[in-house]
PyMOL Python script that loads the backbone (N, CA, C, O; Angstrom):
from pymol import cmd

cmd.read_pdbstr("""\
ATOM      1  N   UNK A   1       3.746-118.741 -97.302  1.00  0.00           N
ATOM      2  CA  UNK A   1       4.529-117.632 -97.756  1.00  0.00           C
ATOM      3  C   UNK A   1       5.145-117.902 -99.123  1.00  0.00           C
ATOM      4  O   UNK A   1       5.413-116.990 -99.905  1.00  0.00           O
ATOM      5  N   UNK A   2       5.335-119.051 -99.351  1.00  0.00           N
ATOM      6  CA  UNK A   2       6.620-119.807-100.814  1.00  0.00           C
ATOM      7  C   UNK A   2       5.563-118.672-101.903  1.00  0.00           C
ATOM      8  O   UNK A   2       5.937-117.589-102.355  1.00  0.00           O
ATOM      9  N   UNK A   3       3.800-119.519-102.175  1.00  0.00           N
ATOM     10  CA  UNK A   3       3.565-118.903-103.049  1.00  0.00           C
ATOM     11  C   UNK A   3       3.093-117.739-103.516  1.00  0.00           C
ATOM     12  O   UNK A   3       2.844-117.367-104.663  1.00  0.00           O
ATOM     13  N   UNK A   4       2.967-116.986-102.016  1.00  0.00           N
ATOM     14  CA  UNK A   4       3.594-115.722-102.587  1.00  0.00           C
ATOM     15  C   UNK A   4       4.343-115.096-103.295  1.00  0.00           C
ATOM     16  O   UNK A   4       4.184-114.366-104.274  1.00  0.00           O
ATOM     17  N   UNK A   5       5.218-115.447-102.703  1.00  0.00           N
ATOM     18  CA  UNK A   5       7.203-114.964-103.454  1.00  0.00           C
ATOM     19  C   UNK A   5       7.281-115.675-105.123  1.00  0.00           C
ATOM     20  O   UNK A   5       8.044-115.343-106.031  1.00  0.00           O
ATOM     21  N   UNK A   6       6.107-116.848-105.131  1.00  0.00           N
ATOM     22  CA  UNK A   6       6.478-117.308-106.470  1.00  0.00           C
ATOM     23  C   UNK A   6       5.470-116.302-107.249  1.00  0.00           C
ATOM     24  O   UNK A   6       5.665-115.800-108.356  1.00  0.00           O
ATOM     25  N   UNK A   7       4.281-116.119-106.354  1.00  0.00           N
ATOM     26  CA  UNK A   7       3.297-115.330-107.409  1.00  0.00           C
ATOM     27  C   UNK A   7       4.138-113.764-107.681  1.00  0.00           C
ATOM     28  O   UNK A   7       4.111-113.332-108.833  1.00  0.00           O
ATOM     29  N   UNK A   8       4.712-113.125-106.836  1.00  0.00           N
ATOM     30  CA  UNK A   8       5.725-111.619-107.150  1.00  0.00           C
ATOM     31  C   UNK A   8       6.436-111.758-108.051  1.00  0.00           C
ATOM     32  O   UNK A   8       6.639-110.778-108.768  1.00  0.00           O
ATOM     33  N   UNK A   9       7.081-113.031-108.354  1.00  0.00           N
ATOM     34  CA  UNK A   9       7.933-113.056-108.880  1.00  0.00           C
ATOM     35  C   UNK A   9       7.448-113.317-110.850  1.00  0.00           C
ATOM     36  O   UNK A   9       7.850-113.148-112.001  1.00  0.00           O
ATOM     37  N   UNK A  10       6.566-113.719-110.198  1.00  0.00           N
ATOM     38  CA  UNK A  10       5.455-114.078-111.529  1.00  0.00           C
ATOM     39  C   UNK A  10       4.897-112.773-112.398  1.00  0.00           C
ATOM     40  O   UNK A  10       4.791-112.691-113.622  1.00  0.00           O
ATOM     41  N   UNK A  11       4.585-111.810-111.421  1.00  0.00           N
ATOM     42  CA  UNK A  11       3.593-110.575-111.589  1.00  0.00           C
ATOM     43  C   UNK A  11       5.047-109.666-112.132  1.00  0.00           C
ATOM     44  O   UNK A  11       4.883-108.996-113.152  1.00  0.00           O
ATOM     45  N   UNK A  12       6.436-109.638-111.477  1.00  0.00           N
ATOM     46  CA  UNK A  12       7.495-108.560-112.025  1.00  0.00           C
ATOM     47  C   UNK A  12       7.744-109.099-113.217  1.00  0.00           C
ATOM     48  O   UNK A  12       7.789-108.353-114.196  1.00  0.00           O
ATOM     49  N   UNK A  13       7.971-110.612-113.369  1.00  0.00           N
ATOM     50  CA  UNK A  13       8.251-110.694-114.987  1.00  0.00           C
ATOM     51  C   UNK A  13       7.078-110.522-115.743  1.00  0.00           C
ATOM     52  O   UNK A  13       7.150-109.883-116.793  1.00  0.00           O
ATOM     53  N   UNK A  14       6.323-110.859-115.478  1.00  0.00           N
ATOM     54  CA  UNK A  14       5.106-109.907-116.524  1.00  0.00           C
ATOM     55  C   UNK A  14       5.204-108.556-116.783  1.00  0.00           C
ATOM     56  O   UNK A  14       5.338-108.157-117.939  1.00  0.00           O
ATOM     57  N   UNK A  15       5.163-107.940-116.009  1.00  0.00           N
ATOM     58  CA  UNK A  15       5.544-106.423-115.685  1.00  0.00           C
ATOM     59  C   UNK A  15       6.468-106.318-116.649  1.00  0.00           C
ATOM     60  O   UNK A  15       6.037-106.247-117.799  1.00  0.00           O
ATOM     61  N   UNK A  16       8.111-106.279-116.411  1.00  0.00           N
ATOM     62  CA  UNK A  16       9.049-106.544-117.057  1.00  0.00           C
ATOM     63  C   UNK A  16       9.070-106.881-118.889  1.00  0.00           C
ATOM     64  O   UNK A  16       9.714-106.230-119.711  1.00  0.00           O
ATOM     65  N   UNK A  17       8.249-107.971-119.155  1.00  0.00           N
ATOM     66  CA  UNK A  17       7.751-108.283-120.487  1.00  0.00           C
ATOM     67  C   UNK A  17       6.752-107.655-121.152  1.00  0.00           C
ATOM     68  O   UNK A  17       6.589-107.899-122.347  1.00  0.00           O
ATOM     69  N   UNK A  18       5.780-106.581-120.354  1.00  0.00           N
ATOM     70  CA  UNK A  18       5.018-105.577-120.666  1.00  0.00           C
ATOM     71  C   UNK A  18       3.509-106.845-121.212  1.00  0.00           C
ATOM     72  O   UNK A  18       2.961-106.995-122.304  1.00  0.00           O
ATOM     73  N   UNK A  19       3.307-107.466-119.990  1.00  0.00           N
ATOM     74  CA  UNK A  19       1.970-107.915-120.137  1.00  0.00           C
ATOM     75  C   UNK A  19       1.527-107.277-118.516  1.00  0.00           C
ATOM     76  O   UNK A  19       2.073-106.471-117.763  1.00  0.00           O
ATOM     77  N   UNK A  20       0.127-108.175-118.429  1.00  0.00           N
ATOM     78  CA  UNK A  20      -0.844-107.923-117.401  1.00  0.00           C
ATOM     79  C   UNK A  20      -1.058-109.442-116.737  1.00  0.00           C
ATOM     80  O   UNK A  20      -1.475-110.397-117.392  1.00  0.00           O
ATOM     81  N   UNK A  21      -0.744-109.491-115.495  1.00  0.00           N
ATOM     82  CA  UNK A  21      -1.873-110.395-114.774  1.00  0.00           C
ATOM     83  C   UNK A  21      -2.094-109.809-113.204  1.00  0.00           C
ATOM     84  O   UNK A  21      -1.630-108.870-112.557  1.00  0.00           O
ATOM     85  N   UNK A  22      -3.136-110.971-112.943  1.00  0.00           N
ATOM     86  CA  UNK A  22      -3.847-110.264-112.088  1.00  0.00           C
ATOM     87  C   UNK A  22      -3.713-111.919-111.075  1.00  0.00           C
ATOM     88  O   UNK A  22      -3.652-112.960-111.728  1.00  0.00           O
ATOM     89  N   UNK A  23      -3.679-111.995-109.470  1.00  0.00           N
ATOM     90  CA  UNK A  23      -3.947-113.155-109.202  1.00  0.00           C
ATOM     91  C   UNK A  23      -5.894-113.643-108.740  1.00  0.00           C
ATOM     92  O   UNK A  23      -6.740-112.884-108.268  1.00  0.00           O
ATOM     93  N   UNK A  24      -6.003-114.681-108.996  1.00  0.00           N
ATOM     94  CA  UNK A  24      -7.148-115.145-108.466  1.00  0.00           C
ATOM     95  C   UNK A  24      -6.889-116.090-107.025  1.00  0.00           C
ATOM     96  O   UNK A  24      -5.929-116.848-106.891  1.00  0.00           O
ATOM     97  N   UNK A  25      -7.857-115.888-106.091  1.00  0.00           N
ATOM     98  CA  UNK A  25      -7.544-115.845-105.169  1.00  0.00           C
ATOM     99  C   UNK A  25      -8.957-116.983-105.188  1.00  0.00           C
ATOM    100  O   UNK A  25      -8.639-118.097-104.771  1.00  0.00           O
ATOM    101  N   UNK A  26     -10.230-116.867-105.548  1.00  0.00           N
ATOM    102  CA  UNK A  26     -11.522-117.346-105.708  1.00  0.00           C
ATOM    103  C   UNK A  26     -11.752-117.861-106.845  1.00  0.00           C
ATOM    104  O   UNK A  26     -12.005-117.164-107.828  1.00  0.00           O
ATOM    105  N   UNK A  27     -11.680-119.518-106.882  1.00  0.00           N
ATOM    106  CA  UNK A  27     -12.036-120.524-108.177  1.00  0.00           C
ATOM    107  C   UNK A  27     -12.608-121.609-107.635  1.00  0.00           C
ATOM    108  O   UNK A  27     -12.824-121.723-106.428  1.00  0.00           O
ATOM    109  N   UNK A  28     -12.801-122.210-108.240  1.00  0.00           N
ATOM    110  CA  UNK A  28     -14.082-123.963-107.490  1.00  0.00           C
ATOM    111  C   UNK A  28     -12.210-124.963-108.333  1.00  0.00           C
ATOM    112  O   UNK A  28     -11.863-125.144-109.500  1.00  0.00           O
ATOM    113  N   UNK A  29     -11.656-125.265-107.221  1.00  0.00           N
ATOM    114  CA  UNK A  29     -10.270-126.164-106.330  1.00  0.00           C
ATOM    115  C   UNK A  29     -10.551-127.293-107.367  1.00  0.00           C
ATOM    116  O   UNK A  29      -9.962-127.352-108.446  1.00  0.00           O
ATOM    117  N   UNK A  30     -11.187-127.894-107.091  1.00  0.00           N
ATOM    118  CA  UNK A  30     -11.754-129.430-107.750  1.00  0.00           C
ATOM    119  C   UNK A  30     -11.522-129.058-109.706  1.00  0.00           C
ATOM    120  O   UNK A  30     -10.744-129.627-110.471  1.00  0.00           O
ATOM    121  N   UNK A  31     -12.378-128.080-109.978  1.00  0.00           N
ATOM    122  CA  UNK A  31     -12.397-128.321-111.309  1.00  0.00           C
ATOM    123  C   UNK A  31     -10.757-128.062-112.113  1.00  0.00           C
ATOM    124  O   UNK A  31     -10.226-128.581-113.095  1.00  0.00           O
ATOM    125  N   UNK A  32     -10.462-127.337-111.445  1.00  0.00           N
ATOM    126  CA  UNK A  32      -8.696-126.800-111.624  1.00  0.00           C
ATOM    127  C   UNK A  32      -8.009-127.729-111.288  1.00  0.00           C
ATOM    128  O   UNK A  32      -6.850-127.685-111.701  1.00  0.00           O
ATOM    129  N   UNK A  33      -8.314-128.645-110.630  1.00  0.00           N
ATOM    130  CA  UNK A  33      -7.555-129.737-110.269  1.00  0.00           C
ATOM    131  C   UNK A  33      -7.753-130.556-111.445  1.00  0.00           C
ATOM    132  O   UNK A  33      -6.697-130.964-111.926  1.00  0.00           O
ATOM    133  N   UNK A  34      -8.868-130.930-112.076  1.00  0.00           N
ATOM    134  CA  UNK A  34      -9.052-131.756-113.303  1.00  0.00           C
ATOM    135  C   UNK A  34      -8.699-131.084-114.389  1.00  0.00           C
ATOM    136  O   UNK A  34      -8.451-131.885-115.290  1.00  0.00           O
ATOM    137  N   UNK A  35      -8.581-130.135-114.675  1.00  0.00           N
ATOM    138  CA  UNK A  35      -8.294-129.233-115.938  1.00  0.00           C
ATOM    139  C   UNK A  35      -6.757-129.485-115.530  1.00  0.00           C
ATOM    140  O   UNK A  35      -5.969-130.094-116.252  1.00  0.00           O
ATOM    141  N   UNK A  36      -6.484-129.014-114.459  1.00  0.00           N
ATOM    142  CA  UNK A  36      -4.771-129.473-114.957  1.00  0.00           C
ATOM    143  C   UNK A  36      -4.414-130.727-114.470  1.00  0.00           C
ATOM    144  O   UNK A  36      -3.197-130.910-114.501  1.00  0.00           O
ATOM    145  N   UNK A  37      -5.084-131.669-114.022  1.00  0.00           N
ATOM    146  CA  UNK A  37      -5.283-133.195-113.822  1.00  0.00           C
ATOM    147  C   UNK A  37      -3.909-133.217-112.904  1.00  0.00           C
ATOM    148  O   UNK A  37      -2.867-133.583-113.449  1.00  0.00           O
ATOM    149  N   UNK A  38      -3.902-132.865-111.653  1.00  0.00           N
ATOM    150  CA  UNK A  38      -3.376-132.222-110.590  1.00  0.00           C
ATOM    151  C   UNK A  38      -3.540-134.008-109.591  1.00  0.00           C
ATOM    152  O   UNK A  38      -4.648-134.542-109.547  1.00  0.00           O
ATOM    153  N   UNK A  39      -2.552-134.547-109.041  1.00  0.00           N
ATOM    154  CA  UNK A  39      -2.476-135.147-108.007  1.00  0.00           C
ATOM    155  C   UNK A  39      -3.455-134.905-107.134  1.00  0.00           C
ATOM    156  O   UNK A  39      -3.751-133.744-106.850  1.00  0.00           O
ATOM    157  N   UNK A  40      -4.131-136.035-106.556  1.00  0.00           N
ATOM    158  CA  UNK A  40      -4.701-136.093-105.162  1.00  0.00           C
ATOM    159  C   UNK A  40      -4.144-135.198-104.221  1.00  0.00           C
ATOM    160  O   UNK A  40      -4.841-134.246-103.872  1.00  0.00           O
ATOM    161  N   UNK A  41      -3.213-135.310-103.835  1.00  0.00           N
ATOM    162  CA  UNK A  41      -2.120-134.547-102.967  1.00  0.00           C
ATOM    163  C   UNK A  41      -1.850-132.899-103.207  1.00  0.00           C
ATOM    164  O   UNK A  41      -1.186-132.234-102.412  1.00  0.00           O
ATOM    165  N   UNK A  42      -2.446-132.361-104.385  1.00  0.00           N
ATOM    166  CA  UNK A  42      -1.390-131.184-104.412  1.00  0.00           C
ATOM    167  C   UNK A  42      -2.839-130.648-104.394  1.00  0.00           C
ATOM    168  O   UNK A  42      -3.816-131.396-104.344  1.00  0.00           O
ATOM    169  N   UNK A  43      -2.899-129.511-104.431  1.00  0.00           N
ATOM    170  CA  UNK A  43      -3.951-128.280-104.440  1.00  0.00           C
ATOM    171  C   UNK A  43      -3.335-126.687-105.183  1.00  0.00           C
ATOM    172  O   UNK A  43      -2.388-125.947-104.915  1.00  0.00           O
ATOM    173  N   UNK A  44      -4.242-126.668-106.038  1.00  0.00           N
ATOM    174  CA  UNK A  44      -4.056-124.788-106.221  1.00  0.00           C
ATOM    175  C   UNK A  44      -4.068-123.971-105.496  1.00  0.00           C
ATOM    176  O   UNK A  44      -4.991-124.111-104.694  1.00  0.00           O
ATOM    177  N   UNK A  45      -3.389-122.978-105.309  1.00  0.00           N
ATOM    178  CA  UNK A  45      -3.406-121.822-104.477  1.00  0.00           C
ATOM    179  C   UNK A  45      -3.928-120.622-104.853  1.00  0.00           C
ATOM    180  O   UNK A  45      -4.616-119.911-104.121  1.00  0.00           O
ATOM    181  N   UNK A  46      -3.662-120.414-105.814  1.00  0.00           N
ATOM    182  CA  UNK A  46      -3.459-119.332-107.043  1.00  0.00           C
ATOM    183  C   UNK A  46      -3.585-119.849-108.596  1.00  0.00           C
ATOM    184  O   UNK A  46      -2.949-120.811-109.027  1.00  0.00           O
ATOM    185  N   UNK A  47      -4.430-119.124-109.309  1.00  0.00           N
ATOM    186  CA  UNK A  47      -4.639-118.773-110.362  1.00  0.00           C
ATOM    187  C   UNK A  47      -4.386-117.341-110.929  1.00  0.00           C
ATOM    188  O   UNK A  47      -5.145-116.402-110.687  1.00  0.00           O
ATOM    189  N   UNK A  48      -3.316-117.243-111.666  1.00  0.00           N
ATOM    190  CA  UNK A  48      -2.157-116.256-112.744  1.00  0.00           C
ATOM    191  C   UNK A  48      -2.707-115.892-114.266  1.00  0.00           C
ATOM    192  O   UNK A  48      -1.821-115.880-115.120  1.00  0.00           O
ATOM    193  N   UNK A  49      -3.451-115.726-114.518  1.00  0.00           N
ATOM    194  CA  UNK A  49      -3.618-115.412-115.871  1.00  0.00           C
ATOM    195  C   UNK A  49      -2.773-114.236-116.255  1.00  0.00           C
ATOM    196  O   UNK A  49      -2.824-113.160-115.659  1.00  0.00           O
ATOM    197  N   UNK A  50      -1.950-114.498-117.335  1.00  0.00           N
ATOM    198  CA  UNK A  50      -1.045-113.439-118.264  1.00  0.00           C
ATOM    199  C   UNK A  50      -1.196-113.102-119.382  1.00  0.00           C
ATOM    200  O   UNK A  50      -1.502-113.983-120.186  1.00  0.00           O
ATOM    201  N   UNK A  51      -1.068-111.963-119.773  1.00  0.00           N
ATOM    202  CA  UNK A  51      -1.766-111.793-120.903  1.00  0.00           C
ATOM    203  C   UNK A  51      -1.818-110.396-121.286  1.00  0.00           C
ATOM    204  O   UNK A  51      -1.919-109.519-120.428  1.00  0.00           O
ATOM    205  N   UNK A  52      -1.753-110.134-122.544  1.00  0.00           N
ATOM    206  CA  UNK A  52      -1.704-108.550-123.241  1.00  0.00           C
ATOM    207  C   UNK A  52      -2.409-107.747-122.263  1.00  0.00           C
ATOM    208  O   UNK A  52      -3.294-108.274-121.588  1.00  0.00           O
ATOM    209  N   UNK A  53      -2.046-106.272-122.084  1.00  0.00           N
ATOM    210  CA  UNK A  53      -2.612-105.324-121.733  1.00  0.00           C
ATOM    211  C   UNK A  53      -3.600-104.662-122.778  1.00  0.00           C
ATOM    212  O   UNK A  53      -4.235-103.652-122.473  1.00  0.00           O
TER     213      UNK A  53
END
""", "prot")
cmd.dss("prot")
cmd.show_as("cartoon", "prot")
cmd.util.cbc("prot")
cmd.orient("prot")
């Protein structure tokens, strides 16, 4: 449930600042883990891209 409430909270201040995102729900885990060189331990949930309308 947490990253939910963090992703809403993510999507109103965008809103708010008059951009766009959208969540991703479907990405390959592993490579996102090396791109943001992410702990053994932790995992992505969500992918947020923000960005001009």
């Amino acid at each position: 449930m947490e990253p939910g409430h963090v992703g809403q909270n993510v999507h109103l201040q965008a809103v708010a600042l008059g951009l766009g995102t959208v969540v991703m729900g479907a990405f390959r885990d592993d490579q996102v883990k090396e791109i943001l060189n992410l702990p053994q331990d932790e995992q992505p949930l969500y992918i947020m891209p923000v960005g001009r309308k």
